[in-house]
Every structure is written in structure tokens, then in C-alpha cells.
C-alpha positions as CSV (number, residue, x, y, z in Angstrom):
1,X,-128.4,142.8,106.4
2,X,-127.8,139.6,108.2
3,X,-126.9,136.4,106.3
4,X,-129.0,133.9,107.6
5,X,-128.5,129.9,106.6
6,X,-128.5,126.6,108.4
7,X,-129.1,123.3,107.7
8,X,-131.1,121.1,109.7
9,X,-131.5,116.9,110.0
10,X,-135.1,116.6,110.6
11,X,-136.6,113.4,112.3
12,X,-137.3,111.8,109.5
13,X,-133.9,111.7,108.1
14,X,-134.2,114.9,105.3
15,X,-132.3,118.1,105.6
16,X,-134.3,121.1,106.2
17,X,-132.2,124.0,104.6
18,X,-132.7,127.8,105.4
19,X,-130.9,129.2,102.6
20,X,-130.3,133.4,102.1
21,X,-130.8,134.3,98.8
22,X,-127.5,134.6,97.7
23,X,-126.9,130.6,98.9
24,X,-130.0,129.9,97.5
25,X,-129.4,131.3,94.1
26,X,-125.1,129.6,94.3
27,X,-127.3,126.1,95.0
28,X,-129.6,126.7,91.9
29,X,-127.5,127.8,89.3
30,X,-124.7,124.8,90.4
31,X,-127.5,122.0,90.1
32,X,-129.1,123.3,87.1
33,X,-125.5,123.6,85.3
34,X,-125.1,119.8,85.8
35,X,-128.7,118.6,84.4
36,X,-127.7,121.5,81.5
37,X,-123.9,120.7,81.0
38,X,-123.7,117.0,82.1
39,X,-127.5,116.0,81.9
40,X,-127.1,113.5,78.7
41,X,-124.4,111.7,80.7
42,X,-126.4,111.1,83.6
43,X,-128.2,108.0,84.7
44,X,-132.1,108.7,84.8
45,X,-132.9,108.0,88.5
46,X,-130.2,110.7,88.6
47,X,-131.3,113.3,86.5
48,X,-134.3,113.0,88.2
49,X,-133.1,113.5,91.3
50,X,-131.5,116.4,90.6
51,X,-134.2,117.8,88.8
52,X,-136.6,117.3,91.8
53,X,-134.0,118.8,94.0
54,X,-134.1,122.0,91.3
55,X,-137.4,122.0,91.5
56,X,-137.5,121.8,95.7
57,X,-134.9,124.9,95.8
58,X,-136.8,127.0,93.4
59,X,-140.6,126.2,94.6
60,X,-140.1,125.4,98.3
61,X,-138.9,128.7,100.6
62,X,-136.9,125.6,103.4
63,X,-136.4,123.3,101.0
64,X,-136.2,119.3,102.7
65,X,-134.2,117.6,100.6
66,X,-133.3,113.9,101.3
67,X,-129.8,112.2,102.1
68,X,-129.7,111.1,98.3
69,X,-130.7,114.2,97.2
70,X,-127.9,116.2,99.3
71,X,-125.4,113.3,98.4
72,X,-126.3,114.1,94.3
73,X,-126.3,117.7,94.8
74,X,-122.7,117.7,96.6
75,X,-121.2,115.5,94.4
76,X,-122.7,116.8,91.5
77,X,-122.9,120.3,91.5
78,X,-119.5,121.2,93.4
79,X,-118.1,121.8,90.1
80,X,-120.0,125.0,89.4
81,X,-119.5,126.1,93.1
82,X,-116.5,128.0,94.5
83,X,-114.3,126.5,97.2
84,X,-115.3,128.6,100.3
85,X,-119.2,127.9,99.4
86,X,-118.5,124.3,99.1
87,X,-117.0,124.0,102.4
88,X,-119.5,126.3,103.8
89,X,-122.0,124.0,102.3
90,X,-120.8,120.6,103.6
91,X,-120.1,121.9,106.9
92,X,-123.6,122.6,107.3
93,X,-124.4,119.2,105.9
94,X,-122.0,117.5,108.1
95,X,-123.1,119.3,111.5
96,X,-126.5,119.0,110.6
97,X,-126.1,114.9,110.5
98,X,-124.2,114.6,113.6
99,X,-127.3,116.2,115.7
């Protein structure tokens, strides 16, 4: 089976991400450890943010998230995401945003 995933900057600034279901599932599991593990320490606007980011990758099969929500889920999540899927991750991210 091929692995599909890419990352795309759409016109209006968010980042269209076609995720396999393995990524998909890393992505998930990583955000929803922070709002579990590190939730009470979050400011609101954040925990919200990230919440409606879990929400967008568990609901939405191309998920658009926007630059604040990619920024939060980087920062955030990376934690609970091995090294070679992080860089995977942000290279996307960062090749995406130069288009």
C-alpha cells in the first residue's frame, strides 16, 4: 500500500493536510495527550484551539487547519511524537508555506 500525505497552503492562508491513517492517528493521539496531560496548564484560547484542531483531525477526512492551529499543534504536541515524524511533519509544514 502506498503512503500517501502532503500538506498544502491553501489561498486563504490554512493548511490543507492529506494525512494516511497511520499520520493521521500519530497527529491525534499527540494533540489529545496535551489537552489530557497538560490541559489544566493551558491558557483557554489555547485549549481551545487545540481542541478544535482534535476535533478537525477526527471529523474532517483533509483537515484545513490554520497557521495558529499548526503553530499550537507543533509546539504542543511534539512531545508525544517521535523524532523522524516530527521532522517529517514540519517539513511538510515548511514546504507547504514557501509555495
Amino acid at each position: 500500500m502506498k503512503t500517501t500525505y502532503k500538506v498544502k497552503r491553501l489561498k486563504d492562508g490554512r493548511f490543507k493536510f492529506t494525512l494516511d491513517d497511520e499520520l493521521r492517528s500519530i497527529l491525534y493521539n499527540a494533540t489529545a495527550s496535551v489537552l489530557h496531560f497538560n490541559g489544566d496548564e493551558l491558557p483557554d484560547y489555547l485549549f481551545a484551539l487545540l481542541h478544535e484542531t482534535l476535533t478537525l483531525l477526527e471529523d474532517t477526512l483533509e483537515p484545513r487547519l490554520h497557521k495558529s492551529q499548526v503553530l499550537a499543534m507543533l509546539q504542543f504536541a511534539s512531545k508525544y511524537i517521535d523524532q523522524p515524524t516530527q521532522v517529517l511533519i514540519v517539513g511538510m509544514v515548511q514546504e507547504a508555506g514557501r509555495k
